[in-house]
C-alpha positions as CSV (number, residue, x, y, z in Angstrom):
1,X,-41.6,-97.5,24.7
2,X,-42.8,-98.6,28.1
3,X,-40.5,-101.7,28.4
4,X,-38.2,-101.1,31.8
5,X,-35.0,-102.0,30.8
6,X,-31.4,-102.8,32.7
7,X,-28.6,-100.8,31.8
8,X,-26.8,-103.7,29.7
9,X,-29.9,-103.2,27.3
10,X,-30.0,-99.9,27.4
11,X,-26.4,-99.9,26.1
12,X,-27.0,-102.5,23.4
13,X,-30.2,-100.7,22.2
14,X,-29.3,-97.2,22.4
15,X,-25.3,-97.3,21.9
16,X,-24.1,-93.0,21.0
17,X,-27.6,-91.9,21.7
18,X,-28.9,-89.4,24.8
19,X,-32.3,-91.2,26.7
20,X,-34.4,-90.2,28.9
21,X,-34.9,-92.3,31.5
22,X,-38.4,-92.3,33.7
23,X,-39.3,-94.7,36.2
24,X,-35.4,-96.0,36.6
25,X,-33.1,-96.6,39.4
26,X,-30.0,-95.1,40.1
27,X,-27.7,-96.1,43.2
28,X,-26.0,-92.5,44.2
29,X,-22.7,-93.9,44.1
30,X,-22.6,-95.7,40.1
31,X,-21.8,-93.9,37.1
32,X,-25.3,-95.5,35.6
33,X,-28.6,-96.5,36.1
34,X,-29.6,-99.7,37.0
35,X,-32.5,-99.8,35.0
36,X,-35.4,-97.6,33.7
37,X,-37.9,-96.9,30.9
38,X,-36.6,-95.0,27.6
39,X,-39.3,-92.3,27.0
40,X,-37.1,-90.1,24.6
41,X,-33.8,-91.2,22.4
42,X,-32.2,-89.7,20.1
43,X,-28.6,-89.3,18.1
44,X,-28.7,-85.8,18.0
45,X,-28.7,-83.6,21.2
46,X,-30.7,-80.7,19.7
47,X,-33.3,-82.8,18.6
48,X,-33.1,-84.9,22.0
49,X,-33.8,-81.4,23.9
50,X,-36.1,-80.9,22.0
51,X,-38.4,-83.9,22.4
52,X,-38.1,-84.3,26.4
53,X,-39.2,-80.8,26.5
54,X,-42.7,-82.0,25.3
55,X,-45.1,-83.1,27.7
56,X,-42.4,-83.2,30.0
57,X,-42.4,-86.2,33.0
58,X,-42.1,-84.8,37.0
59,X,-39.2,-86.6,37.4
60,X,-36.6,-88.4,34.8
61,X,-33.0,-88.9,34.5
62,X,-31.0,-87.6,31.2
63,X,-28.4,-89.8,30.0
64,X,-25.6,-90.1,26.8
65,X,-25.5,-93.9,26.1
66,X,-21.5,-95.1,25.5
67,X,-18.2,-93.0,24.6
68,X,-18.7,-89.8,23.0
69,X,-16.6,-90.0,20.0
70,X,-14.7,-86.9,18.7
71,X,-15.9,-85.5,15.2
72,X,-13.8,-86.7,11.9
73,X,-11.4,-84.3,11.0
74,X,-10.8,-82.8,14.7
75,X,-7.6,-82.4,15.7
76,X,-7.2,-81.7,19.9
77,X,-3.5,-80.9,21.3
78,X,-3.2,-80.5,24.4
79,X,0.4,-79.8,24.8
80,X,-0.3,-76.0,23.3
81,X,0.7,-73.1,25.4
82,X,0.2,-69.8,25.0
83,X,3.3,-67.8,25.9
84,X,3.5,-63.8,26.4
85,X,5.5,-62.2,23.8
């Protein structure tokens, strides 16, 4: 893909993926980029790893594209202690 694309579209297109981002824009003090080309995409972060580590770019930026979601049948409590007995 060589199509630059704002973050919007990124979002629509790439919604609970990782990117890699090369020639993009990033103002220091947002959360996103502005815009940038997706080299790499992918659902699944060993796979993702593993494609943006061929033929590597000099400089990109490595995002995860909406809210990560917790797995089904994960169950977090945070009110758990442990107490010394």
């Amino acid at each position: 893909m060589s199509e630059k694309l704002n973050w919007k579209e990124i979002q629509k297109r790439f919604d609970q993926e990782w990117v890699e981002l090369v020639d993009y824009e990033w103002d220091e003090t947002k959360p996103y980029p502005s815009e940038g080309i997706v080299r790499v995409h992918s659902n699944n972060r060993k796979e993702f790893d593993r494609l943006i580590l061929q033929d590597p770019p000099e400089d990109s930026a490595l995002v995860f594209v909406g809210k990560r979601k917790r797995p089904e049948n994960v169950v977090l409590n945070f009110n758990m202690r442990h107490q010394a007995r």
